[in-house]
N, C-alpha and C positions, 0 to 999 in steps of 0.2 A: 202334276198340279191337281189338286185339290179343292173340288168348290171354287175353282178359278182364285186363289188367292193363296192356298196353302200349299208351299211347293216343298215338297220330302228333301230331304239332304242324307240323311243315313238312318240306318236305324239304331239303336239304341238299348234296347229292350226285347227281351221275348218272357212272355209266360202262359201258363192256361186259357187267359181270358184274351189274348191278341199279341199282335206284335207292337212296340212301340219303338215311333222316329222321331225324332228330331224332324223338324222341318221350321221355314219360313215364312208368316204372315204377309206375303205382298200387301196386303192394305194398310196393315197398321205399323208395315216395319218391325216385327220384334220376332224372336224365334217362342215357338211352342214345341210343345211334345202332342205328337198325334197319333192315336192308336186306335189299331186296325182290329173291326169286330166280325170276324165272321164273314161268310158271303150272304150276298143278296141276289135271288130276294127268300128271304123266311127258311134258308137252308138248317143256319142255328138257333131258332128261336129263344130257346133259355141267354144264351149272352149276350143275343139283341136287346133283349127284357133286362137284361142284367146293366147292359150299357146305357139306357134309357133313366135306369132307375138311380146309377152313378151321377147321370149330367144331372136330372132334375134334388137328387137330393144334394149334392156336391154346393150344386147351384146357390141354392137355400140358406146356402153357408159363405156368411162373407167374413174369414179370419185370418189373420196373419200365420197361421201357422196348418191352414187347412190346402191342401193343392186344389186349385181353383180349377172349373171348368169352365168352357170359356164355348162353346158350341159341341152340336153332336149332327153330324152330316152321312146326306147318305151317296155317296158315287163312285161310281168304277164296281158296280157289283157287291160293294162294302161300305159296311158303315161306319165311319170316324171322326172317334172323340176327343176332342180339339183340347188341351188341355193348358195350365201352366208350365213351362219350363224351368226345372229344378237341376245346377250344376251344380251338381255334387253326388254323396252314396246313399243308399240304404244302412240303417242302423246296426245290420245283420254282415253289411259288405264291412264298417268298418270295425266292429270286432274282429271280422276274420281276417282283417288287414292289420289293425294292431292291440289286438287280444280283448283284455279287462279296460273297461274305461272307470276313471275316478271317481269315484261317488258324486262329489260335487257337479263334477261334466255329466254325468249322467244325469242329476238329478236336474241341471238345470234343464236338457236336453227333453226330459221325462215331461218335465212341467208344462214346458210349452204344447207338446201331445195332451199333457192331462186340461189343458187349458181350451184347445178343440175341441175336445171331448165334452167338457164340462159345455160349453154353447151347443153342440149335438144333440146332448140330452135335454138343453132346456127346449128344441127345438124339436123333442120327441123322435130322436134319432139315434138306433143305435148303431154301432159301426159292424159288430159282429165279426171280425177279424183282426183283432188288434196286432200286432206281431212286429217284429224287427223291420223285416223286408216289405212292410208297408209304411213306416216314417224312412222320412226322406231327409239328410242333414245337407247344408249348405253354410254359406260364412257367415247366412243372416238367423239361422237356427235350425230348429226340427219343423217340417210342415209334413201332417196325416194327411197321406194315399190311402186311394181305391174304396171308394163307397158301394164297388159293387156290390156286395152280399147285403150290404144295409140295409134297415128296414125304418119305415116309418109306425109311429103309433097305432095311425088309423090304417096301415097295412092287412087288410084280414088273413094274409101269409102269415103274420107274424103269430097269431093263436097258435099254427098247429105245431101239433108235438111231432116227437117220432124224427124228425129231421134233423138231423146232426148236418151243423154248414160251419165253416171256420178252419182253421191252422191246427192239426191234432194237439199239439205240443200246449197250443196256447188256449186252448178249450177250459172254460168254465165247468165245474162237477156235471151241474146242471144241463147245461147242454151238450157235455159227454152221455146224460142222459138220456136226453133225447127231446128235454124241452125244450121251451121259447128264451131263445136270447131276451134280456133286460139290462139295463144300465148297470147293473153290480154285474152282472156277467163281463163289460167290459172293462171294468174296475179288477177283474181277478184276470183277465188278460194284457193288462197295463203291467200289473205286477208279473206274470210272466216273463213279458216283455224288460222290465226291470231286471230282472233276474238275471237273465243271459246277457242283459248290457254291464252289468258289474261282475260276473263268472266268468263268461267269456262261452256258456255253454246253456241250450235251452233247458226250462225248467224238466220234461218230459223228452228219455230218449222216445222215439218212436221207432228209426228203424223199420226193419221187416216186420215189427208186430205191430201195428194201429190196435189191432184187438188190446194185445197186455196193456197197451198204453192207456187205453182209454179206461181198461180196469182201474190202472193204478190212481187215477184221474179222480176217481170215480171212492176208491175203497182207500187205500193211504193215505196218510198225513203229506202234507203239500210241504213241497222245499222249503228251506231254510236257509239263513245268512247266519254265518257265525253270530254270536251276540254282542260282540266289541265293535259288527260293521253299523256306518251310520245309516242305512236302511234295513236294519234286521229288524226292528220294532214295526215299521209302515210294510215292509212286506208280508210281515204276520197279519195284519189289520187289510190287508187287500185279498191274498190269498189265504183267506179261511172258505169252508166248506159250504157254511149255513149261510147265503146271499144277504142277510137279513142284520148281519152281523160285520158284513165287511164297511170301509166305511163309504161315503159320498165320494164319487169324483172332485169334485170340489174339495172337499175338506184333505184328498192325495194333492191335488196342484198346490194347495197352500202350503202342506208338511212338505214337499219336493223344492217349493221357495224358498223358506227356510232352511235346507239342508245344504240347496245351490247360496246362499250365502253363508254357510259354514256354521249353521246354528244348528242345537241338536233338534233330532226329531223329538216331535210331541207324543210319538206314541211307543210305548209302552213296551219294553223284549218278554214276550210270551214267558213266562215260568216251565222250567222243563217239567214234563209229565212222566210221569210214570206208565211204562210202555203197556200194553194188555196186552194176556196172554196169549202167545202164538197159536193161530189160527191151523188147520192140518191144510198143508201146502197140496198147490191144487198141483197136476202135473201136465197142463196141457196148456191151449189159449182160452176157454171159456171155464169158468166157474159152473158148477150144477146150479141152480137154481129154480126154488119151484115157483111158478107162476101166481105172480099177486098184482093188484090191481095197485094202482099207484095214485094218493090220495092227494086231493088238490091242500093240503096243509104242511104235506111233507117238506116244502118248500122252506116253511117257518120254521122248522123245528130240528136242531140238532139232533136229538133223536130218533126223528123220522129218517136219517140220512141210509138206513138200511135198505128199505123201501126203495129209496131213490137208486142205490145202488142195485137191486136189483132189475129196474126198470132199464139200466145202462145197459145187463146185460141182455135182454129182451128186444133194444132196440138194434143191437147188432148180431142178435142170432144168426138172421136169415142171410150174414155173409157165410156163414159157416155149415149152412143148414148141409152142403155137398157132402158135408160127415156122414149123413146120416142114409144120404141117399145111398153114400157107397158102403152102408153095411158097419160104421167101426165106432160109431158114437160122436157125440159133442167134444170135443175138445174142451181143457179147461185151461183159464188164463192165469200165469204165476205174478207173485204179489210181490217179487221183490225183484232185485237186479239183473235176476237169474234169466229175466224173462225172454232175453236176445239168444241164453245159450243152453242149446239142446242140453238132455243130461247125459249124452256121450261125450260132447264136447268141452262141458264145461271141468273134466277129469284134468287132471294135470298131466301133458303129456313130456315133463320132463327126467322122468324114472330112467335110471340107469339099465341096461341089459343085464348086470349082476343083482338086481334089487330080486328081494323074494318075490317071484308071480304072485305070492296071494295077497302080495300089498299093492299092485298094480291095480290102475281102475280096471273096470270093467268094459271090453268091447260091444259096442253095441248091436244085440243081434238084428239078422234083416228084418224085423217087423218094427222095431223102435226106431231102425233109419225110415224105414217106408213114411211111418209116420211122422216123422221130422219132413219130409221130402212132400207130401201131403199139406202138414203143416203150412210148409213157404211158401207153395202157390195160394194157399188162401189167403193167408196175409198178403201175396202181394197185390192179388186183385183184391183186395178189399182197401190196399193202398195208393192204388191208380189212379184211382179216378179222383181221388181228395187229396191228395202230394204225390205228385207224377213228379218232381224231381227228387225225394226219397227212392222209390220205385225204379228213377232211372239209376239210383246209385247201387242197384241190387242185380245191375249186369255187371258182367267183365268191362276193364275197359277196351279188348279187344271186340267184344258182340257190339257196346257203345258206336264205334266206330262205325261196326260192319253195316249200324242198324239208322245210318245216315246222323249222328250225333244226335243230342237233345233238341233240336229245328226238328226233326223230319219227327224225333219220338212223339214232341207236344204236338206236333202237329194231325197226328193220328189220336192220337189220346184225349187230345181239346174237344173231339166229337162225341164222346163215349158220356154218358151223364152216369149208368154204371154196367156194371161186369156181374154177372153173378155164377156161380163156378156150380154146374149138375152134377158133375163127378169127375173122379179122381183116379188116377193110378199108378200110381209110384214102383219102378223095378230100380233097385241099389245096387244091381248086380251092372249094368250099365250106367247108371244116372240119371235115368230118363224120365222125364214125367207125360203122363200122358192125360189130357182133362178135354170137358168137354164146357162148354164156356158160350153165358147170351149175351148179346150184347145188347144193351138198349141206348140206340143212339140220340141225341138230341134233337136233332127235327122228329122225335117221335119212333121212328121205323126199327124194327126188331131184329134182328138175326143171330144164329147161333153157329159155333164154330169149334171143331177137332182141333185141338193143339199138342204138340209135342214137343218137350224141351230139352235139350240138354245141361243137366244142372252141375254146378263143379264148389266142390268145399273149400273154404277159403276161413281158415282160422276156426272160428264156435257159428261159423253160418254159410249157407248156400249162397251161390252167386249162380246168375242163366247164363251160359256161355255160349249159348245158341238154339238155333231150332232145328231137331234132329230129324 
């Protein structure tokens, strides 16, 4: 029991920020969802702060399609936030349960999200996470989850740059940058979100590379919808690059109305471009770039978007910086699809034993695998700590197991705020990696730690199959 009224019945839920139950309201008779923050007292301070900041902005917010909070309590050593109960899925469960959904179901589903959202911002709220697995569907519609990352107007968190928070996949240019979340940032995370509810697949693989991704984020043109779908026009006008340019959350929940009653959209299928000239392909995860200050106009201007792009790669250097400690350079991050598969791997390994050897690809020698093997532990600690369930998809599922499942994984990992890797050293000859890794944990306290992994190839990527 709970605050003497809220009695757990199961749980329900696990992710980063707590576990979530089901339970029953003895006062009021109704059931809630109630999830568990952290211990007490002041063990986790960031998801204390976080959870705090959920109820009171949550709060703020009285809409039909927003998940309501309803208290935030502190007992049994934890603190928990007493929530709405939503029966039904996440928008992300039911794609993956029955694929593509139809424009209209989408868009009516969309609306009601874009429809939160629109009161959010007028309430100087941004959400800062928009993504599949945070709307919630039920028989009565879609209702937006999890205000934790959100920020208020008058938040003075919200000025500083440099801090990338959010879903990689569903990240705004801008704040793959490294700026400040704004309302058009979750306007280009709506569409995101769009995207993979009519595809069936997120707009941005991520994968073992958060670095490529955040490039591509960053430097390439943003997905598209064939131009015959009834959302290819409003996803061009959501996810464009320049903030300035995309349109009002308001004026997406109106066109998303209109589409949900089977009217076309108002806006307009982009005219195909004429591609410019290829760029010389980078061959690693970081682009070179030389260091420029990044100007407060850049923001305005389609043509400043170079600038911005180079400030993306700036603010995630310092996951990578271990390159440099150990002797072999920056890594650079590739621009196209390529970016998940080594260039040993990506060879076609279907050549016959009579095929001429010198049409065969080429093996890769031990310094190209070191570096590949190099490579995946950066990405993956630079993947941990911001999609720890990507990260967990990048063991075996025999280590999965060994490694007490995803429970015991987020349960170590929910501590870690980040990881940053001093060196490196990869032998091919066994598989082995061997790094040396700080942790900075979220109550504050530091520590660093030897690791050594057993790594195992699995298709065009590394999988950890254990610790050696």
């Amino acid at each position: 029991m709970i605050a003497g009224r809220y009695r757990l019945e199961r749980e329900i839920g696990r992710g980063g920020s707590g576990t979530v139950h089901l339970a029953h309201d003895d006062v009021l008779g109704r059931q809630v969802a109630i999830k568990r923050i952290g211990t007490m007292p002041g063990s986790d301070d960031v998801e204390l702060e976080r959870a705090e900041r959920e109820a009171r902005l949550a709060a703020a917010l009285n809409h039909p399609h927003v998940v309501s909070v309803f208290d935030l309590v502190d007992e049994a050593d934890a603190r928990w936030l007493v929530m709405e109960y939503v029966d039904g899925e996440t928008l992300s469960e039911r794609v993956r349960r029955s694929g593509p959904i139809p424009a209209d179901e989408a868009a009516a589903l969309l609306g009601q999200t874009a429809d939160a959202l629109v009161e959010a911002h007028a309430a100087g709220i941004v959400h800062r996470d928009v993504k599949p697995s945070n709307i919630l569907i039920s028989a009565a519609g879609a209702k937006l989850n999890d205000f934790g990352i959100a920020r208020s107007e008058n938040d003075p968190s919200l000025t500083q740059t440099g801090l990338v928070t959010g879903s990689p996949a569903y990240l705004a240019p801008e704040v793959a940058s490294g700026s400040s979340a704004t309302a058009a940032s979750d306007v280009w995370s709506l569409g995101g979100t769009l995207y993979h509810a009519v595809t069936g697949s997120p707009p941005y693989d991520v994968g073992d590379n958060l670095i490529g991704a955040l490039y591509k984020i960053v430097h390439e043109d943003p997905p598209r919808l064939a131009d015959d779908h009834p959302m290819a026009g409003l996803l061009a006008v959501m996810m464009t690059h320049d903030p300035d340019e995309r349109w009002s959350m308001q004026r997406v929940r109106d066109d998303l109305a209109r589409i949900a009653r089977g009217q076309r959209s108002t806006a307009a299928v982009p005219a195909a471009r004429t591609p410019a000239p290829a760029a010389a392909e980078p061959t690693g995860v970081l682009p070179p770039v030389r260091p420029a200050p990044l100007p407060r106009a850049a923001r305005r201007r389609r043509h400043h978007w170079g600038l911005i792009a180079a400030a993306a790669v700036a603010a995630v250097a310092a996951i990578v910086a271990a390159y440099v400690l150990a002797g072999r350079g920056t890594p650079e991050a590739a621009p196209d699809d390529s970016a998940r598969t080594s260039p040993a791997s990506s060879a076609s390994t279907n050549d016959s034993p009579d095929d001429n050897p010198s049409d065969s690809p080429a093996q890769p020698t031990a310094e190209e695998q070191r570096r590949q093997m190099d490579e995946f532990i950066t990405s993956y600690l630079a993947t941990v700590t911001t999609d720890p369930e990507a990260a967990f998809d990048q063991l075996t599922p025999e280590f999965q197991d060994k490694s007490g499942g995803y429970g015991d994984y987020i349960g170590w990992w929910s501590q870690v705020e980040s990881a940053r890797l001093d060196s490196v050293s990869s032998n091919p000859s066994d598989g082995t990696v061997d790094y040396t890794v700080s942790y900075r944990m979220k109550t504050g306290r530091t520590n660093t730690d030897r690791v050594r992994l057993q790594l195992q190839r699995s298709g065009d990527r590394y999988l950890i199959a254990g610790e050696a």
